[in-house]
VOZA-731210 format. One record per residue (C-alpha): residue in one letter; x, y, z. Coordinates in steps of 0.001 Angstrom, whole numbers, plus 500000, padded with zeros to 6 digits. Layout:
BEGIN
AXYZ...
! end
This chain:
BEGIN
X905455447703882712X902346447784880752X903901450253878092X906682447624877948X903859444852877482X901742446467874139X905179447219873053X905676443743872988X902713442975872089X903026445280868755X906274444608867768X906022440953868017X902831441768865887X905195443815863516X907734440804863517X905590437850862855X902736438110860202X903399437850856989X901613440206854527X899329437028853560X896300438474853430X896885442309852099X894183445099851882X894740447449848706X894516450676849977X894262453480847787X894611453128843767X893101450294842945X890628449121845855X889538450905848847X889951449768852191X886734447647852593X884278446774855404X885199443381854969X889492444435855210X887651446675858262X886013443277859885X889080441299859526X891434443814861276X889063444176864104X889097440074864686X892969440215864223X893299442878866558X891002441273869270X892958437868868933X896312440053869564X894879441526872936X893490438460873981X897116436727873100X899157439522875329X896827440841877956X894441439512880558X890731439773879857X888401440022882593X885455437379882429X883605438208885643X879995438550884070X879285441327886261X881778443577885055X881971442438881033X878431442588880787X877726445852882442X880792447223880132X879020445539877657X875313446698878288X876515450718877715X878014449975874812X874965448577873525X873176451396874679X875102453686872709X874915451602869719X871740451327869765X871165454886869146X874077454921866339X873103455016862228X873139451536861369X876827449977861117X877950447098859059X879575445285861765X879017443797864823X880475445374868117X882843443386870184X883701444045873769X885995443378876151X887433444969879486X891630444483880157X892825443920883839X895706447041883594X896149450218885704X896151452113882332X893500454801882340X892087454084878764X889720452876876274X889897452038873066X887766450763869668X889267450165866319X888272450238862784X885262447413862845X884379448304866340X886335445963868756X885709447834871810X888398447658874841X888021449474878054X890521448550880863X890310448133884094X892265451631885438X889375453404883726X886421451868885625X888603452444888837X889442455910888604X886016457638887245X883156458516888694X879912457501887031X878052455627884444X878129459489882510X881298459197882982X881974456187881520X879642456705878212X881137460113877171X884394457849877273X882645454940875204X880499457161872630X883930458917871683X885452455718870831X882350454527869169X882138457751867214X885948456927865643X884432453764864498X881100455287862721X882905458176861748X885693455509860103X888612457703861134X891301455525861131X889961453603858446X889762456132856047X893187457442856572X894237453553855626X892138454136852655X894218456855851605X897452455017852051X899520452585850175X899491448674849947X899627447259853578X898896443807854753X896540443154857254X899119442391859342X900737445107859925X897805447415859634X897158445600863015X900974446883864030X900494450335863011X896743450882864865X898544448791867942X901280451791868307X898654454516867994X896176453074870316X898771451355872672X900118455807873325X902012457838871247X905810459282871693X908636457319872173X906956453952872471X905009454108869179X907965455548867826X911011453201868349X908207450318867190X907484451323863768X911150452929862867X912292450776860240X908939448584859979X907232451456857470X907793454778856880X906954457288859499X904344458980856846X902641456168857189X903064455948861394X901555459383861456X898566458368858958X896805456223861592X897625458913864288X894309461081865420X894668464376864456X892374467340865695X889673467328863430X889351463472863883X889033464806868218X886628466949867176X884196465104865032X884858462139867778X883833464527870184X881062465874868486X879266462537867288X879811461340870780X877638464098872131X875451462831870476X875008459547870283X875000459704874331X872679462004874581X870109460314872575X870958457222874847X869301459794877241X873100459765879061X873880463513880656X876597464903877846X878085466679880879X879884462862881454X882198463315878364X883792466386879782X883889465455883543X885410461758882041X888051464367880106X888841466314883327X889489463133885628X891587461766883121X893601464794882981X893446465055886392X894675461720886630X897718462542884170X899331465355886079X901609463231888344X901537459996886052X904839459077884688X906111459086881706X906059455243881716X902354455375882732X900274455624879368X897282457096879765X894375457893877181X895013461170876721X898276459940875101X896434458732871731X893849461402872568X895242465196872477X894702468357873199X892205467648876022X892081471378877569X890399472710874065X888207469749873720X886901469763877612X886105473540876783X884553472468873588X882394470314875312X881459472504878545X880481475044875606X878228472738874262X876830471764876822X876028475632878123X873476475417875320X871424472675876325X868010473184878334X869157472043882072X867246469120882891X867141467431886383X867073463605884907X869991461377886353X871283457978885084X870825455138887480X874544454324888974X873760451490890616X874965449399887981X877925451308887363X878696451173891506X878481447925891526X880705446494888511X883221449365890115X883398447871893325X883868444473892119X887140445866890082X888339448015892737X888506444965895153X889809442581892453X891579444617890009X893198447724891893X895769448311894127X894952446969897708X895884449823899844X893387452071896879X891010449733897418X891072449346901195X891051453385901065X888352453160898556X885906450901900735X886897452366904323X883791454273904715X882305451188905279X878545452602905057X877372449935902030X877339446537901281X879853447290898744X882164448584901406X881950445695903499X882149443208899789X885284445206899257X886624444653902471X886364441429902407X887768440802899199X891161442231900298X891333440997903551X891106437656902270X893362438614899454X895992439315902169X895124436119904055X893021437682907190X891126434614906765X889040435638909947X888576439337908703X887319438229905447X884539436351906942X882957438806908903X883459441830906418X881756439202903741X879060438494906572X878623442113906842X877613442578903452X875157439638903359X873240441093906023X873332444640904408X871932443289901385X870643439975902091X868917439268898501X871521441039896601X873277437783894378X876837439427894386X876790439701898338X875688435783898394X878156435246896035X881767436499897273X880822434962900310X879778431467898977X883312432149897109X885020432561900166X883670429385901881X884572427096898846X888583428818899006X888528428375902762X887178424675902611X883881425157904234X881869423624901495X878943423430903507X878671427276903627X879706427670900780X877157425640898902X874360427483900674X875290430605899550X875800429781896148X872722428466896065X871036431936897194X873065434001894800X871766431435891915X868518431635892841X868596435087892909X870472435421889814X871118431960887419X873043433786884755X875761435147887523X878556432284885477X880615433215888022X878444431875891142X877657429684888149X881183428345887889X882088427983891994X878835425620892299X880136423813889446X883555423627891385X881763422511894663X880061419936893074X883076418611890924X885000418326894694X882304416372895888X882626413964892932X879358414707891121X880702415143888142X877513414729885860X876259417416888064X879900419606887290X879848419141883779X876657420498883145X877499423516885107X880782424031883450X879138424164880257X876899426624881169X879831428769881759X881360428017878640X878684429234876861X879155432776878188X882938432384878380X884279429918875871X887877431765876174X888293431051879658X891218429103880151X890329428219884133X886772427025883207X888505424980880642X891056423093882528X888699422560885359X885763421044882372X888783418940880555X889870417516884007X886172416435884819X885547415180881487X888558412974881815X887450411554885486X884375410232883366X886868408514881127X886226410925877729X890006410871877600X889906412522874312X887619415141874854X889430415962878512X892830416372876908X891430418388873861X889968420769876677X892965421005878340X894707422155875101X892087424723874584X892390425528878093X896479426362877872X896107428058874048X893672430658875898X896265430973878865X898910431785875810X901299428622877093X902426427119873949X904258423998875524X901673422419877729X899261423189875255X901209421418872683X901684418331875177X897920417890875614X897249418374872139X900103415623871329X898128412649874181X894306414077872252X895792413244868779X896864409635870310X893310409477871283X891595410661867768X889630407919865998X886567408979864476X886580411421861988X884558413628864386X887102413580866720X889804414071863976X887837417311863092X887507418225866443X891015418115866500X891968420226863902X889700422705864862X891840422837868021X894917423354866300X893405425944863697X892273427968867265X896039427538868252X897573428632864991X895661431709865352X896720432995868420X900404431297867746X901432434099865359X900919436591868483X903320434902871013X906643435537872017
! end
Protein backbone atom coordinates (compact mmCIF):
# COMPACT_ATOMS: atom_id res chain seq x y z
CA UNK A 1 0.00 0.00 0.00
CA UNK A 2 2.60 2.50 0.71
CA UNK A 3 4.68 1.48 -2.48
CA UNK A 4 1.35 2.03 -4.28
CA UNK A 5 1.09 5.56 -2.44
CA UNK A 6 4.86 7.26 -3.53
CA UNK A 7 4.00 5.67 -6.74
CA UNK A 8 1.26 7.87 -6.84
CA UNK A 9 2.71 10.31 -5.39
CA UNK A 10 5.64 10.36 -8.20
CA UNK A 11 3.82 9.79 -11.09
CA UNK A 12 1.23 12.31 -10.43
CA UNK A 13 4.47 14.43 -9.85
CA UNK A 14 5.69 13.15 -13.35
CA UNK A 15 2.14 14.01 -14.84
CA UNK A 16 1.48 17.44 -13.60
CA UNK A 17 4.37 20.07 -13.58
CA UNK A 18 5.22 21.66 -16.33
CA UNK A 19 8.95 22.22 -17.08
CA UNK A 20 8.33 26.03 -15.94
CA UNK A 21 11.07 26.56 -14.08
CA UNK A 22 14.09 24.35 -15.76
CA UNK A 23 17.65 23.84 -14.30
CA UNK A 24 20.42 23.66 -17.17
CA UNK A 25 22.30 20.85 -16.37
CA UNK A 26 25.41 20.22 -18.01
CA UNK A 27 26.71 22.46 -21.12
CA UNK A 28 25.85 25.58 -20.44
CA UNK A 29 25.09 26.02 -16.54
CA UNK A 30 25.67 23.70 -13.78
CA UNK A 31 23.17 22.49 -11.56
CA UNK A 32 23.23 25.29 -8.88
CA UNK A 33 22.72 25.56 -5.09
CA UNK A 34 19.97 27.69 -5.75
CA UNK A 35 18.28 24.77 -8.62
CA UNK A 36 19.57 22.46 -5.34
CA UNK A 37 17.31 24.72 -2.75
CA UNK A 38 14.38 24.81 -4.95
CA UNK A 39 14.15 20.99 -5.52
CA UNK A 40 14.47 20.36 -1.88
CA UNK A 41 11.25 22.87 -1.14
CA UNK A 42 9.45 21.15 -4.14
CA UNK A 43 10.17 17.89 -2.91
CA UNK A 44 9.08 18.65 0.76
CA UNK A 45 5.72 20.24 -0.54
CA UNK A 46 5.19 16.78 -2.57
CA UNK A 47 5.57 14.63 0.72
CA UNK A 48 3.67 16.86 2.69
CA UNK A 49 0.83 16.78 -0.29
CA UNK A 50 0.76 12.67 -0.32
CA UNK A 51 1.83 11.46 3.07
CA UNK A 52 1.05 12.13 6.70
CA UNK A 53 3.56 14.11 8.72
CA UNK A 54 3.81 13.59 12.27
CA UNK A 55 3.59 16.93 14.40
CA UNK A 56 3.80 15.51 17.92
CA UNK A 57 6.69 17.86 19.24
CA UNK A 58 8.12 15.11 21.07
CA UNK A 59 8.90 13.00 18.30
CA UNK A 60 9.73 15.86 15.36
CA UNK A 61 11.87 17.59 17.60
CA UNK A 62 13.87 14.79 19.01
CA UNK A 63 14.19 13.61 15.12
CA UNK A 64 15.02 16.96 14.69
CA UNK A 65 17.60 17.60 17.59
CA UNK A 66 20.08 14.55 16.02
CA UNK A 67 19.99 15.91 12.96
CA UNK A 68 21.20 19.04 14.24
CA UNK A 69 23.70 17.33 16.06
CA UNK A 70 25.15 15.88 13.13
CA UNK A 71 25.06 19.02 11.27
CA UNK A 72 26.57 20.72 13.51
CA UNK A 73 29.70 18.87 13.16
CA UNK A 74 29.36 18.95 9.13
CA UNK A 75 31.75 21.57 6.82
CA UNK A 76 29.60 24.42 6.47
CA UNK A 77 26.59 23.86 3.88
CA UNK A 78 24.80 26.41 1.87
CA UNK A 79 21.44 25.43 2.86
CA UNK A 80 19.35 25.08 5.57
CA UNK A 81 18.26 21.51 6.82
CA UNK A 82 14.64 20.63 6.85
CA UNK A 83 13.09 17.83 8.79
CA UNK A 84 10.33 15.90 8.99
CA UNK A 85 9.24 12.31 10.28
CA UNK A 86 6.32 10.26 7.92
CA UNK A 87 3.67 8.09 9.81
CA UNK A 88 4.45 4.68 7.39
CA UNK A 89 5.57 1.13 8.34
CA UNK A 90 8.39 1.64 5.75
CA UNK A 91 11.76 1.06 7.35
CA UNK A 92 13.57 4.16 5.80
CA UNK A 93 15.07 7.48 5.73
CA UNK A 94 15.77 9.70 3.36
CA UNK A 95 17.49 13.44 2.48
CA UNK A 96 17.69 14.93 -0.92
CA UNK A 97 19.82 17.26 -2.80
CA UNK A 98 19.41 20.63 -0.45
CA UNK A 99 19.01 18.56 2.61
CA UNK A 100 15.21 17.93 3.20
CA UNK A 101 15.57 15.30 5.68
CA UNK A 102 12.67 12.49 6.04
CA UNK A 103 12.78 9.69 8.46
CA UNK A 104 9.54 7.61 8.85
CA UNK A 105 7.95 6.26 11.36
CA UNK A 106 8.81 2.17 10.70
CA UNK A 107 12.40 3.26 11.30
CA UNK A 108 12.08 4.73 14.83
CA UNK A 109 9.91 1.55 15.60
CA UNK A 110 12.04 -1.13 14.57
CA UNK A 111 15.74 0.06 15.79
CA UNK A 112 17.30 0.05 18.73
CA UNK A 113 19.05 3.21 19.84
CA UNK A 114 19.84 6.80 19.41
CA UNK A 115 23.41 5.13 17.64
CA UNK A 116 21.28 3.55 15.83
CA UNK A 117 19.38 6.09 14.56
CA UNK A 118 22.46 8.64 13.73
CA UNK A 119 24.55 6.13 11.66
CA UNK A 120 21.10 6.07 9.69
CA UNK A 121 20.87 10.04 9.64
CA UNK A 122 24.75 10.92 9.07
CA UNK A 123 24.55 8.56 5.88
CA UNK A 124 21.80 10.50 4.49
CA UNK A 125 23.35 13.71 5.52
CA UNK A 126 26.63 12.64 3.99
CA UNK A 127 24.65 12.22 0.30
CA UNK A 128 23.70 15.75 0.78
CA UNK A 129 27.38 17.26 1.66
CA UNK A 130 28.89 14.92 -0.52
CA UNK A 131 26.18 16.31 -3.40
CA UNK A 132 25.71 12.83 -4.85
CA UNK A 133 22.69 13.04 -6.51
CA UNK A 134 23.20 16.46 -7.37
CA UNK A 135 26.17 16.10 -9.18
CA UNK A 136 25.02 13.26 -11.26
CA UNK A 137 22.07 15.95 -12.34
CA UNK A 138 24.92 18.16 -13.09
CA UNK A 139 26.19 15.85 -15.50
CA UNK A 140 22.92 15.32 -17.25
CA UNK A 141 20.87 17.01 -19.82
CA UNK A 142 18.17 19.85 -19.64
CA UNK A 143 15.51 18.81 -16.99
CA UNK A 144 12.92 20.91 -15.35
CA UNK A 145 12.64 21.15 -11.87
CA UNK A 146 9.78 19.31 -12.07
CA UNK A 147 10.60 16.34 -12.99
CA UNK A 148 13.98 16.32 -11.38
CA UNK A 149 11.56 16.06 -8.34
CA UNK A 150 9.96 12.79 -10.34
CA UNK A 151 13.15 11.18 -11.04
CA UNK A 152 14.77 11.61 -7.17
CA UNK A 153 10.96 10.53 -6.01
CA UNK A 154 11.46 6.95 -7.87
CA UNK A 155 14.98 6.50 -6.52
CA UNK A 156 14.29 7.44 -3.02
CA UNK A 157 10.62 6.11 -2.96
CA UNK A 158 12.80 2.03 -3.79
CA UNK A 159 14.13 0.83 -6.76
CA UNK A 160 12.91 -2.24 -9.17
CA UNK A 161 9.75 -2.50 -10.60
CA UNK A 162 8.12 0.48 -8.95
CA UNK A 163 10.72 3.08 -10.00
CA UNK A 164 10.73 1.39 -13.13
CA UNK A 165 7.16 1.26 -14.65
CA UNK A 166 7.12 5.23 -13.32
CA UNK A 167 9.72 6.73 -15.37
CA UNK A 168 9.27 4.33 -18.68
CA UNK A 169 8.25 6.69 -21.18
CA UNK A 170 8.61 9.96 -18.88
CA UNK A 171 12.69 10.15 -19.76
CA UNK A 172 15.03 7.90 -20.85
CA UNK A 173 16.15 5.16 -18.59
CA UNK A 174 19.94 6.68 -18.85
CA UNK A 175 18.69 9.25 -17.20
CA UNK A 176 16.48 6.94 -14.44
CA UNK A 177 19.74 5.26 -13.64
CA UNK A 178 21.72 8.75 -13.31
CA UNK A 179 20.00 9.66 -10.02
CA UNK A 180 20.31 5.95 -8.86
CA UNK A 181 23.18 5.44 -5.95
CA UNK A 182 25.77 3.51 -7.17
CA UNK A 183 28.61 1.90 -4.94
CA UNK A 184 31.05 4.43 -4.72
CA UNK A 185 28.26 7.01 -3.85
CA UNK A 186 27.51 3.90 -0.62
CA UNK A 187 30.81 4.14 0.10
CA UNK A 188 31.74 7.74 0.38
CA UNK A 189 28.06 7.99 2.16
CA UNK A 190 29.28 5.54 4.40
CA UNK A 191 32.49 6.86 4.96
CA UNK A 192 31.60 10.68 5.61
CA UNK A 193 28.92 9.36 7.86
CA UNK A 194 31.50 7.77 10.10
CA UNK A 195 32.50 10.60 10.51
CA UNK A 196 30.47 13.18 10.95
CA UNK A 197 28.82 10.90 13.86
CA UNK A 198 31.63 10.29 15.45
CA UNK A 199 32.69 13.78 15.90
CA UNK A 200 29.02 14.28 17.22
CA UNK A 201 30.72 12.01 19.87
CA UNK A 202 27.85 9.22 18.58
CA UNK A 203 29.42 5.40 18.88
CA UNK A 204 30.16 4.64 14.87
CA UNK A 205 29.31 1.06 15.89
CA UNK A 206 25.34 2.52 15.39
CA UNK A 207 25.75 2.76 11.53
CA UNK A 208 26.47 -0.89 11.20
CA UNK A 209 24.12 -2.32 13.93
CA UNK A 210 21.29 0.31 12.11
CA UNK A 211 22.56 -1.73 8.68
CA UNK A 212 22.13 -5.19 10.30
CA UNK A 213 18.50 -4.54 11.78
CA UNK A 214 17.46 -3.26 8.64
CA UNK A 215 18.60 -6.24 6.91
CA UNK A 216 17.39 -8.19 9.45
CA UNK A 217 14.23 -6.60 9.06
CA UNK A 218 14.23 -7.31 5.12
CA UNK A 219 14.54 -11.06 5.16
CA UNK A 220 10.79 -11.91 5.41
CA UNK A 221 9.51 -8.41 4.07
CA UNK A 222 7.64 -8.63 0.90
CA UNK A 223 8.25 -7.64 -2.13
CA UNK A 224 5.52 -4.96 -1.77
CA UNK A 225 7.19 -3.82 1.50
CA UNK A 226 9.96 -1.18 0.48
CA UNK A 227 12.47 -0.96 2.70
CA UNK A 228 15.75 1.28 2.76
CA UNK A 229 17.95 -1.05 1.72
CA UNK A 230 16.00 -0.90 -1.59
CA UNK A 231 17.60 2.64 -2.65
CA UNK A 232 20.55 1.59 -0.50
CA UNK A 233 22.56 -1.65 -1.84
CA UNK A 234 24.81 -3.97 -1.21
CA UNK A 235 24.43 -3.79 2.60
CA UNK A 236 26.51 -7.15 3.49
CA UNK A 237 29.90 -5.37 2.01
CA UNK A 238 29.12 -2.08 3.51
CA UNK A 239 28.15 -3.56 7.22
CA UNK A 240 31.65 -5.34 6.85
CA UNK A 241 33.11 -2.13 5.70
CA UNK A 242 31.99 -0.53 8.61
CA UNK A 243 32.67 -3.33 11.40
CA UNK A 244 36.30 -3.03 9.74
CA UNK A 245 36.46 0.37 10.51
CA UNK A 246 35.40 0.34 13.40
CA UNK A 247 38.05 -2.65 14.56
CA UNK A 248 40.50 0.24 14.31
CA UNK A 249 39.22 2.58 16.67
CA UNK A 250 40.57 2.79 20.43
CA UNK A 251 37.50 1.02 22.43
CA UNK A 252 36.08 3.52 24.58
CA UNK A 253 33.41 2.85 27.32
CA UNK A 254 31.34 6.32 26.62
CA UNK A 255 27.53 5.68 25.84
CA UNK A 256 24.94 8.09 24.32
CA UNK A 257 22.11 8.98 26.61
CA UNK A 258 18.85 6.95 25.20
CA UNK A 259 16.53 8.40 27.16
CA UNK A 260 15.52 10.68 24.61
CA UNK A 261 15.54 8.27 21.97
CA UNK A 262 13.23 5.76 24.44
CA UNK A 263 11.01 8.10 24.87
CA UNK A 264 10.08 9.64 21.29
CA UNK A 265 10.07 5.58 20.48
CA UNK A 266 7.51 4.80 22.80
CA UNK A 267 5.34 7.57 21.89
CA UNK A 268 5.44 6.13 18.05
CA UNK A 269 5.18 2.63 18.97
CA UNK A 270 1.85 3.36 20.85
CA UNK A 271 0.60 5.83 18.21
CA UNK A 272 2.16 4.89 15.06
CA UNK A 273 2.70 0.95 15.04
CA UNK A 274 0.75 -1.90 14.84
CA UNK A 275 -1.33 -2.51 18.10
CA UNK A 276 -0.71 -6.08 18.76
CA UNK A 277 3.55 -4.83 18.15
CA UNK A 278 2.93 -2.36 20.37
CA UNK A 279 0.98 -4.16 23.09
CA UNK A 280 3.94 -6.87 22.67
CA UNK A 281 6.34 -4.06 22.73
CA UNK A 282 5.10 -2.50 26.17
CA UNK A 283 4.06 -5.92 27.96
CA UNK A 284 6.95 -5.95 30.21
CA UNK A 285 5.29 -3.41 31.90
CA UNK A 286 8.45 -2.46 34.21
CA UNK A 287 8.49 1.58 33.05
CA UNK A 288 6.39 4.35 32.82
CA UNK A 289 6.67 3.99 29.19
CA UNK A 290 5.18 0.55 29.42
CA UNK A 291 2.32 1.52 31.32
CA UNK A 292 2.03 5.14 28.71
CA UNK A 293 1.99 2.53 26.01
CA UNK A 294 -0.53 0.54 27.45
CA UNK A 295 -2.67 2.93 27.86
CA UNK A 296 -2.49 4.41 24.63
CA UNK A 297 -3.79 1.20 22.97
CA UNK A 298 -6.18 0.21 25.31
CA UNK A 299 -7.90 3.32 24.82
CA UNK A 300 -7.22 3.09 21.15
CA UNK A 301 -9.32 -0.12 21.25
CA UNK A 302 -11.97 1.49 23.47
CA UNK A 303 -11.06 -0.27 27.05
CA UNK A 304 -12.05 2.99 28.30
CA UNK A 305 -11.56 1.58 31.95
CA UNK A 306 -8.11 -0.09 31.06
CA UNK A 307 -6.81 3.04 29.66
CA UNK A 308 -7.30 4.87 32.81
CA UNK A 309 -5.52 2.88 35.11
CA UNK A 310 -2.55 1.89 32.71
CA UNK A 311 -2.34 5.97 32.17
CA UNK A 312 -2.62 6.23 36.13
CA UNK A 313 0.10 3.79 36.32
CA UNK A 314 2.46 5.79 34.53
CA UNK A 315 1.72 9.05 36.39
CA UNK A 316 2.65 7.53 39.51
CA UNK A 317 5.85 5.91 37.98
CA UNK A 318 6.96 9.15 36.88
CA UNK A 319 4.97 11.68 38.55
CA UNK A 320 6.96 14.93 37.20
CA UNK A 321 7.64 13.48 33.89
CA UNK A 322 5.32 16.08 31.36
CA UNK A 323 4.56 13.22 28.78
CA UNK A 324 3.06 10.93 31.64
CA UNK A 325 0.83 14.13 32.77
CA UNK A 326 0.12 14.59 29.41
CA UNK A 327 -1.48 11.31 27.72
CA UNK A 328 -3.39 11.20 30.69
CA UNK A 329 -4.75 14.83 30.74
CA UNK A 330 -5.37 13.66 26.91
CA UNK A 331 -7.33 10.91 27.90
CA UNK A 332 -9.63 12.83 30.34
CA UNK A 333 -10.44 15.61 27.72
CA UNK A 334 -11.46 12.40 24.93
CA UNK A 335 -13.38 10.71 27.72
CA UNK A 336 -15.23 14.00 28.85
CA UNK A 337 -13.80 14.38 32.24
CA UNK A 338 -12.61 17.89 31.78
CA UNK A 339 -12.04 18.35 35.26
CA UNK A 340 -9.18 15.76 35.21
CA UNK A 341 -8.22 16.52 32.41
CA UNK A 342 -7.48 20.16 32.97
CA UNK A 343 -5.40 19.28 36.02
CA UNK A 344 -3.18 17.28 34.31
CA UNK A 345 -2.57 19.44 31.57
CA UNK A 346 -1.80 21.88 33.73
CA UNK A 347 1.12 19.68 35.42
CA UNK A 348 2.53 18.57 32.12
CA UNK A 349 2.65 22.52 31.15
CA UNK A 350 4.16 23.45 34.03
CA UNK A 351 6.57 20.99 33.74
CA UNK A 352 7.13 21.52 30.19
CA UNK A 353 5.33 24.89 28.30
CA UNK A 354 6.75 24.14 24.90
CA UNK A 355 5.05 20.39 24.92
CA UNK A 356 2.36 22.13 21.76
CA UNK A 357 0.81 19.12 22.11
CA UNK A 358 -0.33 19.41 25.96
CA UNK A 359 -0.18 22.92 24.53
CA UNK A 360 -2.94 22.29 22.03
CA UNK A 361 -5.48 19.89 24.40
CA UNK A 362 -5.54 22.93 27.06
CA UNK A 363 -6.30 25.08 24.25
CA UNK A 364 -9.14 22.52 23.32
CA UNK A 365 -10.39 22.39 27.01
CA UNK A 366 -10.62 25.85 27.25
CA UNK A 367 -12.28 26.47 23.74
CA UNK A 368 -15.17 23.71 25.16
CA UNK A 369 -15.62 25.71 28.04
CA UNK A 370 -16.24 28.81 25.88
CA UNK A 371 -13.14 30.85 26.76
CA UNK A 372 -12.27 31.51 23.65
CA UNK A 373 -9.84 34.56 24.23
CA UNK A 374 -8.19 32.12 26.45
CA UNK A 375 -8.26 29.27 23.21
CA UNK A 376 -7.04 31.50 20.75
CA UNK A 377 -4.05 32.45 22.37
CA UNK A 378 -3.20 28.90 22.96
CA UNK A 379 -3.89 27.85 19.46
CA UNK A 380 -1.52 30.27 18.28
CA UNK A 381 1.07 29.16 20.27
CA UNK A 382 0.76 25.95 18.50
CA UNK A 383 0.74 27.41 15.26
CA UNK A 384 3.85 28.82 15.71
CA UNK A 385 5.56 25.43 16.05
CA UNK A 386 3.13 23.77 13.62
CA UNK A 387 1.72 26.18 11.10
CA UNK A 388 0.96 23.01 8.69
CA UNK A 389 -1.29 21.42 10.98
CA UNK A 390 -4.50 21.09 9.49
CA UNK A 391 -6.38 19.99 13.05
CA UNK A 392 -4.90 23.03 14.92
CA UNK A 393 -6.19 24.99 12.05
CA UNK A 394 -9.75 24.05 11.82
CA UNK A 395 -10.08 24.02 15.53
CA UNK A 396 -8.28 28.10 15.51
CA UNK A 397 -10.64 29.07 12.30
CA UNK A 398 -13.76 27.67 14.17
CA UNK A 399 -12.87 29.77 17.38
CA UNK A 400 -11.99 32.73 15.51
CA UNK A 401 -15.35 32.63 13.87
CA UNK A 402 -17.36 32.16 17.40
CA UNK A 403 -15.72 35.70 18.09
CA UNK A 404 -17.33 36.89 14.90
CA UNK A 405 -13.78 37.37 12.69
CA UNK A 406 -15.82 35.65 10.01
CA UNK A 407 -13.15 36.33 7.56
CA UNK A 408 -10.26 35.33 9.31
CA UNK A 409 -12.24 31.92 10.63
CA UNK A 410 -13.10 30.86 7.11
CA UNK A 411 -9.57 31.79 5.70
CA UNK A 412 -8.29 29.33 8.54
CA UNK A 413 -10.47 26.82 7.66
CA UNK A 414 -9.19 26.93 4.03
CA UNK A 415 -5.69 26.70 5.24
CA UNK A 416 -6.81 24.11 7.50
CA UNK A 417 -8.34 21.68 4.46
CA UNK A 418 -5.25 22.75 1.81
CA UNK A 419 -2.87 21.13 4.60
CA UNK A 420 -5.34 18.06 4.94
CA UNK A 421 -4.87 17.87 0.85
CA UNK A 422 -9.00 18.22 0.40
CA UNK A 423 -9.32 20.41 -2.52
CA UNK A 424 -13.25 20.83 -2.38
CA UNK A 425 -13.93 21.98 1.12
CA UNK A 426 -10.99 23.94 0.92
CA UNK A 427 -12.20 25.61 -2.12
CA UNK A 428 -15.76 26.17 -0.39
CA UNK A 429 -14.22 28.06 2.55
CA UNK A 430 -12.00 29.92 0.46
CA UNK A 431 -15.17 30.88 -1.86
CA UNK A 432 -17.47 32.35 1.81
CA UNK A 433 -13.53 34.25 2.92
CA UNK A 434 -13.43 35.98 -0.54
CA UNK A 435 -17.27 37.13 0.14
CA UNK A 436 -15.87 38.43 3.29
CA UNK A 437 -12.56 40.33 1.83
CA UNK A 438 -12.69 44.12 2.14
CA UNK A 439 -9.60 45.69 3.05
CA UNK A 440 -6.78 45.33 1.04
CA UNK A 441 -5.13 43.49 3.98
CA UNK A 442 -7.57 41.04 3.92
CA UNK A 443 -7.49 40.88 0.04
CA UNK A 444 -3.71 40.06 0.48
CA UNK A 445 -4.33 37.78 3.05
CA UNK A 446 -6.34 36.14 0.69
CA UNK A 447 -4.22 35.62 -2.01
CA UNK A 448 -1.62 34.48 0.03
CA UNK A 449 -4.06 31.66 0.83
CA UNK A 450 -4.62 30.75 -2.57
CA UNK A 451 -0.81 31.09 -3.63
CA UNK A 452 -0.29 28.31 -0.44
CA UNK A 453 -3.07 26.26 -2.28
CA UNK A 454 -1.71 26.52 -5.78
CA UNK A 455 1.39 25.12 -4.47
CA UNK A 456 0.40 22.07 -3.09
CA UNK A 457 -2.53 21.83 -5.96
CA UNK A 458 -0.04 20.69 -8.62
CA UNK A 459 0.67 17.53 -6.23
CA UNK A 460 -2.95 16.18 -5.91
CA UNK A 461 -4.74 13.60 -7.52
Amino acid sequence: MIKKILAACIAACIAVISPLHVSKAGLFKEFSIRDEKELAKEFEILVKSRLPIIEDPEIKSYVRSVVDRIIAKVPPQPFDFETNVIYSPVLNAFATPGGYVCVYSGLLVNIEDEDSLAGILSHEVAHVTQRHIASRIDRGTYLSIGTLVAMVGAVLAGGGDASGALLAGSMATSQAAMLSYGRQDESDADKFGLQYMMRAGYDPRGMAKAFQVLQNKSLGASSDFPTYLSTHPNINARIAAVNSFVRGLKKTNKKIDNSRFLRAKALTVAYYADLRFAENYFSAKKSAYDYMGLGIVAHKRNQIRQAEEFLQKAVQAAPSDSLMNRELGRFYFDVGKFAQAKKYLEKALSVNPKDYMAVFFYARLLDSENHVLEAQKEYEKVLRYAPEDGEVLNFYGRVLGRQGKEFEGYLQLALAEIYRNDEARANSWLKRAGELAQTDTQKASLKNVQSIMAERKKYWK
